[in-house]
MARSEDO-888884 format. One record per residue (C-alpha): residue in one letter; x, y, z. Coordinates in steps of 0.001 Angstrom, whole numbers, plus 500000, padded with zeros to 6 digits. Layout:
<pts>
+------+--------+--------+--------+
| rest |      u |      v |      w |
+------+--------+--------+--------+
|    a |      X |      Y |      Z |
...
+------+--------+--------+--------+
</pts>
This chain:
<pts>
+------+--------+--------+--------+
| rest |      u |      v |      w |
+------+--------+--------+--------+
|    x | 289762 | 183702 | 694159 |
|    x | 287022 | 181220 | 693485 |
|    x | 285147 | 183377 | 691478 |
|    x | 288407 | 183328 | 689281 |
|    x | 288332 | 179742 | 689565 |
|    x | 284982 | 179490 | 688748 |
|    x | 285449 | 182080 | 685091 |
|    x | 288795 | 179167 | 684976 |
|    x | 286964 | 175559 | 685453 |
|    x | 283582 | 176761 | 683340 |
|    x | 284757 | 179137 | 680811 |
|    x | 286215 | 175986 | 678701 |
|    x | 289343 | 176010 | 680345 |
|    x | 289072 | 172702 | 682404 |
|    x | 286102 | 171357 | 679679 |
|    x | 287833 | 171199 | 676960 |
|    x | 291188 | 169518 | 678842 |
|    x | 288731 | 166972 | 680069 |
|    x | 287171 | 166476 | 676858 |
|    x | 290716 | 166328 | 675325 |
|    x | 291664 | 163402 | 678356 |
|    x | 288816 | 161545 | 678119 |
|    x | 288725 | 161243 | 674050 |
|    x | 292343 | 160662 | 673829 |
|    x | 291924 | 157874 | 676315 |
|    x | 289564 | 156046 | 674305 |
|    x | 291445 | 156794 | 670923 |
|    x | 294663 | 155345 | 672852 |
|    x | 292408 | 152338 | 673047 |
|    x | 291846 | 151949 | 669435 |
|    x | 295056 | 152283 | 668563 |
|    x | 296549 | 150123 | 670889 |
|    x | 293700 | 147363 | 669281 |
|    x | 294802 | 148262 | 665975 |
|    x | 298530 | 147813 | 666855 |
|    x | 297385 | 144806 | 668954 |
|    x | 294639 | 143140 | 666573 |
|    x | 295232 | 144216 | 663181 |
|    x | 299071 | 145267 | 662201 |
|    x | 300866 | 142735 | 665023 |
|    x | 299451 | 139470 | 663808 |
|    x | 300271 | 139460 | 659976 |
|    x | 303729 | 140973 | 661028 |
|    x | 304230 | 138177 | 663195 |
|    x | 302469 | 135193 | 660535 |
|    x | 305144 | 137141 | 658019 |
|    x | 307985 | 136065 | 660715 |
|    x | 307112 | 132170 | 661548 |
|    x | 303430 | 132683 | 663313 |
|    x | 305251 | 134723 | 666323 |
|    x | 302954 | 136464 | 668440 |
|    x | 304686 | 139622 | 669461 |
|    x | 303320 | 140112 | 672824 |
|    x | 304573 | 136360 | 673937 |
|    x | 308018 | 137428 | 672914 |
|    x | 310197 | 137593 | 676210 |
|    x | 314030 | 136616 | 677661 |
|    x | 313438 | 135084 | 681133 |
|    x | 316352 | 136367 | 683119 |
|    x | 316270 | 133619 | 685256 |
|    x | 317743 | 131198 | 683039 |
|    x | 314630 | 128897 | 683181 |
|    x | 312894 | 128350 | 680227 |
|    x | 309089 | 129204 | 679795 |
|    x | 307097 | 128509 | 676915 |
|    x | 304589 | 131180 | 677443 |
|    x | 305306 | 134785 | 678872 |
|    x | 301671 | 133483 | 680773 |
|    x | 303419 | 130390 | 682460 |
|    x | 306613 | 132856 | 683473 |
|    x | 304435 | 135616 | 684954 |
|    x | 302951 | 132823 | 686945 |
|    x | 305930 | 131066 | 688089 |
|    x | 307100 | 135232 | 689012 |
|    x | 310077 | 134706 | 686782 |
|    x | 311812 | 138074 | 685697 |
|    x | 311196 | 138433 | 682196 |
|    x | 312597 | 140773 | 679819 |
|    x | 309365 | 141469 | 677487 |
|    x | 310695 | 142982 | 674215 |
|    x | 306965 | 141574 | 672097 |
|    x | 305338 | 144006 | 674108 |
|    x | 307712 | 147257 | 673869 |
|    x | 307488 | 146286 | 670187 |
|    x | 303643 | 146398 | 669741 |
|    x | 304014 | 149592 | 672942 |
|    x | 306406 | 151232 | 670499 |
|    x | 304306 | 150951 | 667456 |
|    x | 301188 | 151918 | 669483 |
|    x | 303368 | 155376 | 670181 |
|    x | 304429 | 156093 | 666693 |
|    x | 301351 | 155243 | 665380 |
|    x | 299835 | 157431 | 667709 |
|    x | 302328 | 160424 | 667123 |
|    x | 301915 | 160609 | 663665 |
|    x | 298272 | 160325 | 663400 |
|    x | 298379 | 163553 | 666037 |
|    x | 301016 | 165444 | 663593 |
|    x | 298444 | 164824 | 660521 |
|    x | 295342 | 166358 | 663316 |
|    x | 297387 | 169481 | 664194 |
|    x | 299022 | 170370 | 660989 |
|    x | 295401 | 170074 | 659413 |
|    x | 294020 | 172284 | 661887 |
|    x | 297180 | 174438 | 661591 |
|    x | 296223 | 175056 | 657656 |
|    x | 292684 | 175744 | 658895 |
|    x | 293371 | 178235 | 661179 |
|    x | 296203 | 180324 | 658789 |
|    x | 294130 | 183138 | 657370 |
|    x | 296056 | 184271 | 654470 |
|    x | 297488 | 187221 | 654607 |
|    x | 296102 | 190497 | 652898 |
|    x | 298043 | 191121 | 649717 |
|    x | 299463 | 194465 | 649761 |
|    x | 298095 | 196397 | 647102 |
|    x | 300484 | 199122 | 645361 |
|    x | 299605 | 202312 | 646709 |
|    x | 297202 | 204860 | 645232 |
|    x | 298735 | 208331 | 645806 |
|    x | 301980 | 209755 | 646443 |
|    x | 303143 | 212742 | 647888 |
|    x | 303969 | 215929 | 645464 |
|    x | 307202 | 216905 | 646745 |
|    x | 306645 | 220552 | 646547 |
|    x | 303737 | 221257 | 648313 |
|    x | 302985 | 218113 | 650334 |
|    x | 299931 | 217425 | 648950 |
|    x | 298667 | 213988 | 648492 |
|    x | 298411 | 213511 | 644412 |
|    x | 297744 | 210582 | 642266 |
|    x | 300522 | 208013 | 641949 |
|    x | 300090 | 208349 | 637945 |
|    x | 300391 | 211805 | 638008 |
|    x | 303644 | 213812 | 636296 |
|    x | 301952 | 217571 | 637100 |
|    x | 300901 | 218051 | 640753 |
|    x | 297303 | 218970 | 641209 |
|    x | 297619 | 221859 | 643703 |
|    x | 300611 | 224197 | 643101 |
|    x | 300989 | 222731 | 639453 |
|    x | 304285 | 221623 | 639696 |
|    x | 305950 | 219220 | 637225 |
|    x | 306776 | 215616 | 638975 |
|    x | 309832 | 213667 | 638477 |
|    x | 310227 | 209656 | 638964 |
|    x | 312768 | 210677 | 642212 |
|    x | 309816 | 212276 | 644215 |
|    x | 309315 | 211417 | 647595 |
|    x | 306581 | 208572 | 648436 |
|    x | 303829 | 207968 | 650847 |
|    x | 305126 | 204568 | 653010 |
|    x | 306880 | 203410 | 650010 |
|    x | 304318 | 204086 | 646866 |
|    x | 304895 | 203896 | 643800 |
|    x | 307137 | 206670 | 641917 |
+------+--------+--------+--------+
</pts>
């Protein structure tokens, strides 16, 4: 059992989940400062100078003017800015992993191996394997027609 769990954790396995954890951790990061830093702000200068992440419903009744000053005050807040910019992160996110893994999808196809039209075909006579062009079999002589039998679907 552990040496199993040994050929597991060190054949790549567990290395290349914890690669894939600890780079998609930091690329979460950039995203979430791209969503954050560069798409939220002219989105919100476009809609009066509103800063997304300050958008909130205190369900208190109270009024705050800062999510900051609500949070501090422990008002229950119902933060739609942030699910906004959340949200984007997500999409954002989502499709930039679609683009990754059907790129490496088209990568990896090998094309199939055309099938190339077969060679020789059978001589219906004798059972001999003849030239697919021939109309006289080779070794009894025999005339061929265009109904003779086929190797796996040769020509006729």
């Amino acid at each position: 059992m552990i040496k199993e769990f040994k050929d597991f954790a060190f054949k790549g396995n567990m290395v290349d989940l914890a690669v894939g954890v600890i780079i998609g951790g930091a690329f979460g990061k950039v995203i979430t400062s791209i969503v954050n830093d560069l798409i939220m702000p002219p989105i919100g200068l476009l809609l009066g100078k509103v800063k997304f992440n300050d958008l909130f419903i205190p369900l208190n009744g109270e009024h705050y003017a800062t999510l900051a000053e609500a949070a501090a005050k422990s008002a229950p807040t119902f933060n739609y800015g942030q699910f906004i910019s959340t949200f984007l992160d997500f999409l954002i996110v989502s499709f930039v992993i679609f683009i990754v893994v059907k790129q490496i999808s088209k990568f990896r196809k090998k094309e199939e191996p055309k099938e190339k039209a077969p060679t020789t075909k059978t001589c219906p006579h004798c059972l001999s394997d003849i030239p697919a062009q021939a109309t006289r079999c080779k070794f009894c002589t025999s005339e061929l027609t265009s109904s003779a039998p086929t190797v796996s679907g040769s020509i006729q």
